[in-house]
GUROVO-279104 format. One record per residue (C-alpha): x, y, z; residue in three letters; chain. Coordinates in nm, 2 decimals, padded with zeros to 4 digits. Layout:
BEGIN
u|v|w|res|chain
X|Y|Z|ALA|A
...
% end
This chain:
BEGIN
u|v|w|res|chain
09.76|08.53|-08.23|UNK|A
09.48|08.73|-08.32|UNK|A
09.34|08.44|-08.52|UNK|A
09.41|08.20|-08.27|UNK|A
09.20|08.38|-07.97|UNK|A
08.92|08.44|-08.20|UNK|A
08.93|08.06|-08.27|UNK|A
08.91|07.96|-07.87|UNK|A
08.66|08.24|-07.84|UNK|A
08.44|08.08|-08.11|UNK|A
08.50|07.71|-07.97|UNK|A
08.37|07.80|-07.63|UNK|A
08.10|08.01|-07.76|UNK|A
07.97|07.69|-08.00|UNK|A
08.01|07.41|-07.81|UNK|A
07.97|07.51|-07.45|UNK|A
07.65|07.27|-07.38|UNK|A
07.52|06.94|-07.21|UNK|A
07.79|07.02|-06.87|UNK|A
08.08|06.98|-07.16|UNK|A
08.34|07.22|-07.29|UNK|A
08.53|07.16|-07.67|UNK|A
08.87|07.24|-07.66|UNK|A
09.16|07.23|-07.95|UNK|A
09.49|07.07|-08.03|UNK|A
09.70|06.98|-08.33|UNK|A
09.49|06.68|-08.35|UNK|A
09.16|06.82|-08.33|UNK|A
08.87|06.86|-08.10|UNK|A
08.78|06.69|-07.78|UNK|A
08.46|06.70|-07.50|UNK|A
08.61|06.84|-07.17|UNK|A
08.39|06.78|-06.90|UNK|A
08.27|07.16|-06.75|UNK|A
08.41|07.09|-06.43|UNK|A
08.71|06.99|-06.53|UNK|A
09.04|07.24|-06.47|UNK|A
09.25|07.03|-06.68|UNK|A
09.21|07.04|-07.09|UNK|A
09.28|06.87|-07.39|UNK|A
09.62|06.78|-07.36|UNK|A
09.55|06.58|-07.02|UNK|A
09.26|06.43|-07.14|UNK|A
09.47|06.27|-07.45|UNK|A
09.77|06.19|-07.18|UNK|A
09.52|06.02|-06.99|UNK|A
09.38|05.83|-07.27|UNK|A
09.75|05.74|-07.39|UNK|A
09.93|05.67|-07.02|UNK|A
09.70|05.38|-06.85|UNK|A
09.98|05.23|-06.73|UNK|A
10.07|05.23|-06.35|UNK|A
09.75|05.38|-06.23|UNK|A
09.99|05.60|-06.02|UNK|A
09.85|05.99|-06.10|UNK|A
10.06|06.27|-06.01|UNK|A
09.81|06.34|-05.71|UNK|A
09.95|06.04|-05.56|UNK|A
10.27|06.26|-05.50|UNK|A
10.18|06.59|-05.36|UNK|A
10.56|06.75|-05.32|UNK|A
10.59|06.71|-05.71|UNK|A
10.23|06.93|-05.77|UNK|A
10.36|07.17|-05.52|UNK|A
10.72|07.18|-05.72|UNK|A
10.54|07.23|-06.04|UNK|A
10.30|07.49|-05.86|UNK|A
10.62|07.67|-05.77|UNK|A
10.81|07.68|-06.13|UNK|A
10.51|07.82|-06.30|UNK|A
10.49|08.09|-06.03|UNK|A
10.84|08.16|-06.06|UNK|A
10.83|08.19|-06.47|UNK|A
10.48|08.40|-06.39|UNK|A
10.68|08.66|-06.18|UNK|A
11.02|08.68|-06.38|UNK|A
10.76|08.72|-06.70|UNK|A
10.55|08.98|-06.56|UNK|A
10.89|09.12|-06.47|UNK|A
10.95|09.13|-06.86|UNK|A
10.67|09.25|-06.98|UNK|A
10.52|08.93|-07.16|UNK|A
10.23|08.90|-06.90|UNK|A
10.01|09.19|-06.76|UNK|A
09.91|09.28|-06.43|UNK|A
09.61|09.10|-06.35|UNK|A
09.74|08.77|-06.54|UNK|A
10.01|08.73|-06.32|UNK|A
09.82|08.78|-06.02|UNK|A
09.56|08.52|-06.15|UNK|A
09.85|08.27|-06.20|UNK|A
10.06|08.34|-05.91|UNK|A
09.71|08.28|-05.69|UNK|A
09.60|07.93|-05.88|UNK|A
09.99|07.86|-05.79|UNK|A
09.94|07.91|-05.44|UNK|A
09.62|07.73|-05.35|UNK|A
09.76|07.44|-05.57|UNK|A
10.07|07.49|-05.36|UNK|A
09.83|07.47|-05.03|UNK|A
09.68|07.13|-05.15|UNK|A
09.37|07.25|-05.36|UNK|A
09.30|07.10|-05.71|UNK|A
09.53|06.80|-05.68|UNK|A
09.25|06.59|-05.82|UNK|A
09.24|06.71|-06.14|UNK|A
09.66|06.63|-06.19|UNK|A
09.58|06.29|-06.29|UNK|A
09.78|06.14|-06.57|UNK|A
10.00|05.86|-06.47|UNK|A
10.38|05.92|-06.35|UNK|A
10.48|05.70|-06.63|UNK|A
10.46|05.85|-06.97|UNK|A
10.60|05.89|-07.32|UNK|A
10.71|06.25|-07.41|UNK|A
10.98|06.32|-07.14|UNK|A
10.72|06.46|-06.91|UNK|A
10.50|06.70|-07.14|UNK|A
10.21|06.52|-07.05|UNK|A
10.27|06.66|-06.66|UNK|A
10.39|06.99|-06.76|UNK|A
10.07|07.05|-06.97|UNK|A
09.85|06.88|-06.71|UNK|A
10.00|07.16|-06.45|UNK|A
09.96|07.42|-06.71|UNK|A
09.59|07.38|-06.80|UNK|A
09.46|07.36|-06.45|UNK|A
09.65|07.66|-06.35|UNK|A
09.52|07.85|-06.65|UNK|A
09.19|07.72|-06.59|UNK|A
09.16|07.85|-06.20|UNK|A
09.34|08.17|-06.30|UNK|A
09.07|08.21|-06.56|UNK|A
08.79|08.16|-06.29|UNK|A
09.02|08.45|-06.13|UNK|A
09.01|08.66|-06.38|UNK|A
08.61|08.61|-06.44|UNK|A
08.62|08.39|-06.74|UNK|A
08.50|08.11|-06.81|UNK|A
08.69|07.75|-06.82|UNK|A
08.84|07.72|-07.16|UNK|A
08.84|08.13|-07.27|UNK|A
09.23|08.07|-07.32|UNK|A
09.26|08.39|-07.54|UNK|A
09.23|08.55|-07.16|UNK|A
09.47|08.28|-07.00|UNK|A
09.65|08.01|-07.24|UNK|A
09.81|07.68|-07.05|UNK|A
10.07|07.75|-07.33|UNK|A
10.10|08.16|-07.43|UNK|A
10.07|08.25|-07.05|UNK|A
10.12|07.98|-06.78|UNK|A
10.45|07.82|-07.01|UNK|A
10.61|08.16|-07.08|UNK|A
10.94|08.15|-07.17|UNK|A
10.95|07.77|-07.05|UNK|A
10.92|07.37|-07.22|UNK|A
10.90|07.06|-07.03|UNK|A
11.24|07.03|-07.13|UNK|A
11.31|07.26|-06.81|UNK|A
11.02|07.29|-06.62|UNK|A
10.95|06.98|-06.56|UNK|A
11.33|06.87|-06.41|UNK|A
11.36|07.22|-06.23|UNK|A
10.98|07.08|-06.09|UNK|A
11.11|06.72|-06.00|UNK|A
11.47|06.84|-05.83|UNK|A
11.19|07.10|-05.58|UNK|A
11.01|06.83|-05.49|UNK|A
11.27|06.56|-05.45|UNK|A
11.45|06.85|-05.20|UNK|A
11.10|06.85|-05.01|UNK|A
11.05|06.44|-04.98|UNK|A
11.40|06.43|-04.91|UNK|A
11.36|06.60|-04.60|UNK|A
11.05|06.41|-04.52|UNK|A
11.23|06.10|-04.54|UNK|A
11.55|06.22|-04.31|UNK|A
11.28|06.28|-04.08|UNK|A
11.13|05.93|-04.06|UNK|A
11.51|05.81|-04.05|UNK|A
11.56|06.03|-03.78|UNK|A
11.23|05.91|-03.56|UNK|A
11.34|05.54|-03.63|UNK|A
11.70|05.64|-03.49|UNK|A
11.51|05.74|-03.13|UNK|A
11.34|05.41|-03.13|UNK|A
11.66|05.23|-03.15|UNK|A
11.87|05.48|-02.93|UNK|A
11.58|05.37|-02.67|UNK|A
11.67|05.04|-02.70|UNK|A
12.01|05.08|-02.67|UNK|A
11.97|05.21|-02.36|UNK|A
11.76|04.99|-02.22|UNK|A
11.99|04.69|-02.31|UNK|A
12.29|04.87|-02.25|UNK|A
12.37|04.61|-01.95|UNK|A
12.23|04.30|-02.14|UNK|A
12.52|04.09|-02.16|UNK|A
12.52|03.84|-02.51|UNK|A
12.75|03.69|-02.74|UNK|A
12.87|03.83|-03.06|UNK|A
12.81|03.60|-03.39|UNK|A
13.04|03.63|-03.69|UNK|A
12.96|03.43|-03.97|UNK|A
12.64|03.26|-03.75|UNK|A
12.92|03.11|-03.52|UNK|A
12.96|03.25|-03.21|UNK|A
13.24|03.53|-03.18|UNK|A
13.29|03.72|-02.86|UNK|A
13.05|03.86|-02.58|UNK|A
12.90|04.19|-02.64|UNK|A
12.58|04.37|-02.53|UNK|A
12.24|04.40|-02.67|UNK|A
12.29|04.73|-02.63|UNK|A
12.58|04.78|-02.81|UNK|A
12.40|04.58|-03.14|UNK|A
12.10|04.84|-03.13|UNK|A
12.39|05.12|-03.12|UNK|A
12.54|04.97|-03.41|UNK|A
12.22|04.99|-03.66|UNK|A
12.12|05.31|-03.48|UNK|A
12.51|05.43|-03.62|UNK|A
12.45|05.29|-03.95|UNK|A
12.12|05.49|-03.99|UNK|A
12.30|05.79|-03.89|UNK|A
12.56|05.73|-04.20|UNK|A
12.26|05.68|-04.43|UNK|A
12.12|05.98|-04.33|UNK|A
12.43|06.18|-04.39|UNK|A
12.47|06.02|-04.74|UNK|A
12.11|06.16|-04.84|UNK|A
12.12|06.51|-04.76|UNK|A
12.50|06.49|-04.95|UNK|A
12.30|06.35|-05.27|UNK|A
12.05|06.57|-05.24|UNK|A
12.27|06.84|-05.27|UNK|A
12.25|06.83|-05.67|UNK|A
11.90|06.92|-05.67|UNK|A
11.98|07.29|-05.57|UNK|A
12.14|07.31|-05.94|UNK|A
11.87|07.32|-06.23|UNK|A
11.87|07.43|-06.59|UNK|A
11.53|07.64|-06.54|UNK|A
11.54|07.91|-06.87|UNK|A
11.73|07.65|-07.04|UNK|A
11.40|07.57|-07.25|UNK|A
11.36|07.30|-07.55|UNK|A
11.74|07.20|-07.54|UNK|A
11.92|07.46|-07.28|UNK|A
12.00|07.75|-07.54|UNK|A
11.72|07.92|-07.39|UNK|A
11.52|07.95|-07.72|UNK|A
11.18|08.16|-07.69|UNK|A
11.29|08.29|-07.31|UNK|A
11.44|08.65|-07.31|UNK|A
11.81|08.63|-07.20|UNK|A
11.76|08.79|-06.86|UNK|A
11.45|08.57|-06.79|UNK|A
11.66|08.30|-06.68|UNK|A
11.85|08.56|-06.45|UNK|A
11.52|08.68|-06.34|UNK|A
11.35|08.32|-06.24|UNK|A
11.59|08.19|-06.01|UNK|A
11.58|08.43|-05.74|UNK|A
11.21|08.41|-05.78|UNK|A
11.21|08.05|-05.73|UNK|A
11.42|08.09|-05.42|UNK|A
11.19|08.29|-05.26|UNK|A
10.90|08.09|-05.35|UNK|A
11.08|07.78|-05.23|UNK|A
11.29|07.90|-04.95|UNK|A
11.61|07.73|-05.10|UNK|A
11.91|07.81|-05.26|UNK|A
11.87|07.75|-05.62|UNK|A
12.11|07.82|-05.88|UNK|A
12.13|07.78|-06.23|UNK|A
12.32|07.52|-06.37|UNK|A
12.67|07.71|-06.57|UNK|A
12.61|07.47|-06.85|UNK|A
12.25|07.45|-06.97|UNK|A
12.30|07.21|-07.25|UNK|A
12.41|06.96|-07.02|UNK|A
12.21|06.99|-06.74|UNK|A
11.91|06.95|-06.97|UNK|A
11.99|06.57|-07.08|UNK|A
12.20|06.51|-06.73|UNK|A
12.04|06.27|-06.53|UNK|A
12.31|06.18|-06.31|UNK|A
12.18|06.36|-05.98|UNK|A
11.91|06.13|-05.96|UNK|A
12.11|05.83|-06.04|UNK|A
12.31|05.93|-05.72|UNK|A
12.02|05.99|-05.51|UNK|A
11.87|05.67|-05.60|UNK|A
12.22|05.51|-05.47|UNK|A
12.18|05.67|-05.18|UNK|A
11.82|05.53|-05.10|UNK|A
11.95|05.16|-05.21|UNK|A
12.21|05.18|-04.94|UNK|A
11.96|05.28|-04.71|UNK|A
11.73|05.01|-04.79|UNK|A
11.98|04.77|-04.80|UNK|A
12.13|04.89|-04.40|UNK|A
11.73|04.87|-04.32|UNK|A
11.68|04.53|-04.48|UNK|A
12.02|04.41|-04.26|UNK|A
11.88|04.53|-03.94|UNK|A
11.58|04.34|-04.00|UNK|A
11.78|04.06|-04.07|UNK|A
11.93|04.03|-03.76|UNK|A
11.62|04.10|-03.58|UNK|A
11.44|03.82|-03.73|UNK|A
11.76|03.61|-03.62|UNK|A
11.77|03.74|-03.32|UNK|A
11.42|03.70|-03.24|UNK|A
11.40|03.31|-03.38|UNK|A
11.23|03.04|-03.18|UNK|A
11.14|03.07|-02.98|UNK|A
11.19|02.69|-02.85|UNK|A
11.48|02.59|-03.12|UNK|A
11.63|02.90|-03.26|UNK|A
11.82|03.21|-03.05|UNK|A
11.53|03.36|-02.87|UNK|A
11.74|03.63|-02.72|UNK|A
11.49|03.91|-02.82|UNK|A
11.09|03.90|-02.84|UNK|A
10.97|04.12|-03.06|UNK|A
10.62|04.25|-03.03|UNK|A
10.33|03.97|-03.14|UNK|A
10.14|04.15|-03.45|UNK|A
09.88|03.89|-03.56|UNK|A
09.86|03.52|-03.57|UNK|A
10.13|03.34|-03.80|UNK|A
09.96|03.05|-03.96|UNK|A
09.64|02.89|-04.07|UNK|A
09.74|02.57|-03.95|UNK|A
10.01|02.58|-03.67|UNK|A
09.82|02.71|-03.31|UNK|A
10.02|02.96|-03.17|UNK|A
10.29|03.09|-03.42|UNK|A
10.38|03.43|-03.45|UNK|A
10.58|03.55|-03.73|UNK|A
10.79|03.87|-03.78|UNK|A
10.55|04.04|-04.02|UNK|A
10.71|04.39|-03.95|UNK|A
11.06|04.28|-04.05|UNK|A
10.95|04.09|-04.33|UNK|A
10.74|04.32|-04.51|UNK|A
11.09|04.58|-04.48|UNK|A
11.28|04.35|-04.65|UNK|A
11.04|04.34|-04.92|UNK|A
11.04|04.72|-04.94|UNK|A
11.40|04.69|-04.97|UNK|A
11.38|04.49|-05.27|UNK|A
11.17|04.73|-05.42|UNK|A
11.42|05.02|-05.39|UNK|A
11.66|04.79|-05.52|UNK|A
11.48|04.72|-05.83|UNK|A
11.37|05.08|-05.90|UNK|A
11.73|05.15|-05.88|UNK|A
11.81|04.93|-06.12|UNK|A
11.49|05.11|-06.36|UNK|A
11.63|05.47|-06.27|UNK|A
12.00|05.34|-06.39|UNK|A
11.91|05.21|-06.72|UNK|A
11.65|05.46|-06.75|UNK|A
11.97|05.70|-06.69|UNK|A
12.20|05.55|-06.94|UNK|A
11.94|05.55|-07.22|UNK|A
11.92|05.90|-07.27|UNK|A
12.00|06.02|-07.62|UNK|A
12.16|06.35|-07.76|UNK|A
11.95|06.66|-07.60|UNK|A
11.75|06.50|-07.38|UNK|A
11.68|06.19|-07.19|UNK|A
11.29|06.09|-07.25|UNK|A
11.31|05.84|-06.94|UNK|A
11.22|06.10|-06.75|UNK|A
10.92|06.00|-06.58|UNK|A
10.98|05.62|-06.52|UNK|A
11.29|05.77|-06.34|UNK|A
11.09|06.00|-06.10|UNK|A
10.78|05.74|-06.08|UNK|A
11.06|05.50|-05.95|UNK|A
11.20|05.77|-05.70|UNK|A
10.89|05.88|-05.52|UNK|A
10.76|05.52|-05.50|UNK|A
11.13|05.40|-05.32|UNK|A
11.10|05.70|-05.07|UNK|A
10.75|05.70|-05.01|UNK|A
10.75|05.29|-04.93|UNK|A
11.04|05.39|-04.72|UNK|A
10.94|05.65|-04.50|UNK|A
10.58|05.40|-04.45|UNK|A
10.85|05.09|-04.42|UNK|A
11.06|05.34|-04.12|UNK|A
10.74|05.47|-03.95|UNK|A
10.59|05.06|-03.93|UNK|A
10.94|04.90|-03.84|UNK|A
10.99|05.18|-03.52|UNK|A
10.63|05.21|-03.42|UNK|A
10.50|04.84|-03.46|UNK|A
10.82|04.67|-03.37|UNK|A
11.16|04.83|-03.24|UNK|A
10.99|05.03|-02.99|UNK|A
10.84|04.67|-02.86|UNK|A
11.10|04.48|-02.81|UNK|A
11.21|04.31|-02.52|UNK|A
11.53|04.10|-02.42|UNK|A
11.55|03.72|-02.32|UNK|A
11.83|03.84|-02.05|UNK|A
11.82|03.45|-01.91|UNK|A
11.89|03.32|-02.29|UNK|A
12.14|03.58|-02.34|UNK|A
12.29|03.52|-02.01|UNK|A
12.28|03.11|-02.06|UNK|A
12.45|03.18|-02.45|UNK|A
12.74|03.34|-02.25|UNK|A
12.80|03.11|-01.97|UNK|A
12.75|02.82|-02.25|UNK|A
13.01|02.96|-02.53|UNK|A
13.34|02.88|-02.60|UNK|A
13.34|03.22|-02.78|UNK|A
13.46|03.35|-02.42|UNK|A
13.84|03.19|-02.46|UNK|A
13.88|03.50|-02.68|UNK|A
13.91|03.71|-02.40|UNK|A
14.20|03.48|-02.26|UNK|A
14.42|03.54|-02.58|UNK|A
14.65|03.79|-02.39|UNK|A
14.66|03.57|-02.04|UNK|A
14.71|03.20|-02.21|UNK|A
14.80|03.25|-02.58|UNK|A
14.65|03.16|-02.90|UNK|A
14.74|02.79|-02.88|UNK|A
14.61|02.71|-02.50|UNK|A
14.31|02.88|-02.59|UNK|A
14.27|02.64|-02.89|UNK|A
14.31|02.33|-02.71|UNK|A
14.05|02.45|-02.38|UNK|A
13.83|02.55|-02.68|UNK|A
13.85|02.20|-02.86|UNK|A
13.83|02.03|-02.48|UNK|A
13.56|02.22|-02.38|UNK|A
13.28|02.16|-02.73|UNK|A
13.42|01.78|-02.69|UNK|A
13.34|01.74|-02.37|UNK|A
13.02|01.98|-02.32|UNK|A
13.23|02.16|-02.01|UNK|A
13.23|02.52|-01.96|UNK|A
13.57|02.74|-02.05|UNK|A
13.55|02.86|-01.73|UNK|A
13.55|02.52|-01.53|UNK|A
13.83|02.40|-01.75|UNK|A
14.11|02.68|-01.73|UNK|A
14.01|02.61|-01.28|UNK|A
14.09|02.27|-01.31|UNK|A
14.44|02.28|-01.51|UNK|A
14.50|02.56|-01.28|UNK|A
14.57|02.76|-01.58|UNK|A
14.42|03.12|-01.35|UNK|A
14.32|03.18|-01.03|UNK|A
13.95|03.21|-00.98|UNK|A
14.02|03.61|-00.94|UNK|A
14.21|03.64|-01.28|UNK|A
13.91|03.45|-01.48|UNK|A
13.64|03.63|-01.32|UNK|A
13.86|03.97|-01.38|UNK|A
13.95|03.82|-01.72|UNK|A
13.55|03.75|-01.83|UNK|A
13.40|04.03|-01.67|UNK|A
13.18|04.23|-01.85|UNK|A
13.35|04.56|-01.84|UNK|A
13.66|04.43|-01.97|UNK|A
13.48|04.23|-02.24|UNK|A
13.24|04.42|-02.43|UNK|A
13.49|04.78|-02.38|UNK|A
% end
């Protein structure tokens, strides 16, 4: 060790000029630019990973959850004895303005890596031991007083850090995502409210069914949200479990048996969750399948999304030749030839989302099942593909109730006409005239263009006062 610190002591000594610091790896030496935080490691990482030219600063909750496992290891350590006084503080303090949104610049390498996410862990660990050097007095690069690896990754590999770090922030964008599905449920509550006395008929199969209210259709995907939402915080569940002390493979190799007892309740505090440590470490450190079900979890919620705007765009078709029974607000111009045409732009581009967290799903399961022995190297594509499907989704939510449910307004005359029009209504008769009577007005009435209701008058089949109690609303639509 002694070696080693005179070695980093030399380095920074020698070739500390022109704004440039040298720093040292198994491969040799490399230029770090003096106001840098990260080091060598992220420099190579971001040299080797230009490949989505999605950073982890594009993802905030995931700094802040590797912020808080390096905290957590820095306290259960200092605990121990491995790390003095004034390091810990040093760390714990670069964890904390990290934590409050400073130095997120300098996490840069790309979400999608090779080496099962060492790349991020040492990108998190040489800008915290960077500040905390600054902290401590030193210069950027003096590792002998701060190392990314001797100090910051105590008792730790990627192996665990860098999951425990994913599950935190996953916990965090979870719950910024049952907010957005939350605000889109007001918009459509509003609606169903408003429409609650809109009379229309129900399709099945694009044929028409049996009357209904608009009301009752925005209450329906308003339901259907609720389910999704309820589904999420059950799969997020998982995440409270983690394999933190675990280390390289989950025997906990280089970490002091009561470390691991020691970090947990550290990072409870620091996270303000229940966290516990997974019973078998082994497995938790090549078990994927928590995020396999989360990712379920946000397919189904993209697919209910994409189905609502379905039937909005449906609904909303015309406005001369198609249903026309809802308008839904005018966002720009729909063509560069046709005058006048205005598309659904805000439906469309949520289906498209929806596609998109249906394809990452797809990435995250294969990714999943491709894991080998100790360890599953997928890793990052995994979590890349998780923060992109609920980050387009809480931008799809926010656009879809701000820029189009809360606009919408009914065609009540087109709904209104539908009714009065459909032979969908002889449903309602069933229990007065039977199945077969119904069929024959129902066949009479599309042969001849007459109304259900003129027709059962003039074969006497009710009295004025049964039909209109028959086809009332109320009795209709429940």
């Amino acid at each position: 060790m002694e070696h080693a610190n005179n070695r980093y002591e030399n380095i920074a000594q020698l070739y500390r000029t022109n704004g440039q610091r040298t720093e040292h790896d198994l491969l040799g030496d490399k230029a770090i630019p003096d106001t840098a935080y990260y080091g060598i490691q992220t420099l190579r990482a971001l040299e080797n990973f230009d490949i989505s030219g999605i950073s982890l600063n594009f993802y905030p909750s995931f700094i802040r959850g590797l912020a808080g496992v390096k905290k957590a290891a820095a306290l259960a350590n200092h605990e121990l004895d491995n790390l003095s006084d004034s390091t810990t503080h040093a760390i714990c303090q670069a964890c904390d303005e990290i934590s409050m949104g400073m130095l997120h610049n300098h996490f840069i390498v790309d979400m999608i890596q090779g080496g099962a996410g060492t790349s991020t862990n040492m990108n998190a660990n040489e800008v915290i031991a960077n500040r905390a050097l600054e902290i401590l007095g030193h210069q950027r690069g003096e590792y002998q007083f701060c190392s990314p690896n001797n100090h910051v990754n105590c008792s730790q590999s990627t192996n665990d850090a860098y999951p425990t770090a994913i599950k935190i922030a996953l916990l965090e964008a979870n719950d910024e995502l049952l907010q957005e599905v939350d605000n889109l449920i007001e918009y459509i509550d509003e609606k169903a409210d408003e429409f609650s006395d809109v009379l229309k008929m129900g399709r099945t199969q694009l044929q028409d069914a049996v009357p209904m209210t608009l009301g009752q259709s925005f209450q329906a995907f308003a339901t259907s949200l609720r389910n999704e939402a309820e589904r999420l915080k059950t799969c997020s569940v998982p995440f409270l479990t983690v394999n933190l002390g675990g280390t390289a493979i989950g025997t906990g190799l280089n970490a002091e048996p009561a470390y691991r007892e020691k970090v947990i309740p550290h990072l409870c505090n620091i996270t303000g969750r229940n966290i516990v440590l997974a019973d078998d470490l082994i497995e938790a450190t090549h078990d994927t399948g928590s995020l396999v079900m989360y990712s379920s979890a946000l397919k189904q919620l993209a697919v209910k999304l994409s189905k609502i705007c379905n039937d909005l765009r449906l609904l909303s078709s015309g406005p001369r030749a198609g249903l026309n029974e809802i308008n839904l607000p005018a966002m720009q111009p729909g063509s560069s030839i046709m005058p006048g045409k205005v598309n659904p732009v805000i439906p469309e581009v949520v289906n498209q989302i929806a596609y998109k967290v249906i394809g990452n799903d797809l990435t995250i399961t294969m990714a999943a099942e491709a894991g080998q022995l100790e360890l599953n190297v997928m890793e990052p594509v995994m979590v890349e593909s998780l923060f992109e499907s609920i980050e387009i989704l809480k931008n799809g939510m926010n656009t879809l109730g701000v820029r189009c449910i809360q606009g919408i307004t009914a065609n009540r005359e087109v709904c209104s006409a539908n009714i009065r029009n459909s032979i969908g209504v002889v449903t309602a008769l069933n229990p007065y005239l039977g199945y077969e009577v119904c069929t024959r007005i129902a066949k009479e009435a599309l042969e001849s263009a007459s109304s259900v209701y003129d027709l059962v008058l003039e074969k006497r089949l009710l009295t004025k006062e049964q039909l209109d109690s028959a086809l009332a609303p109320e009795n209709m639509v429940g």
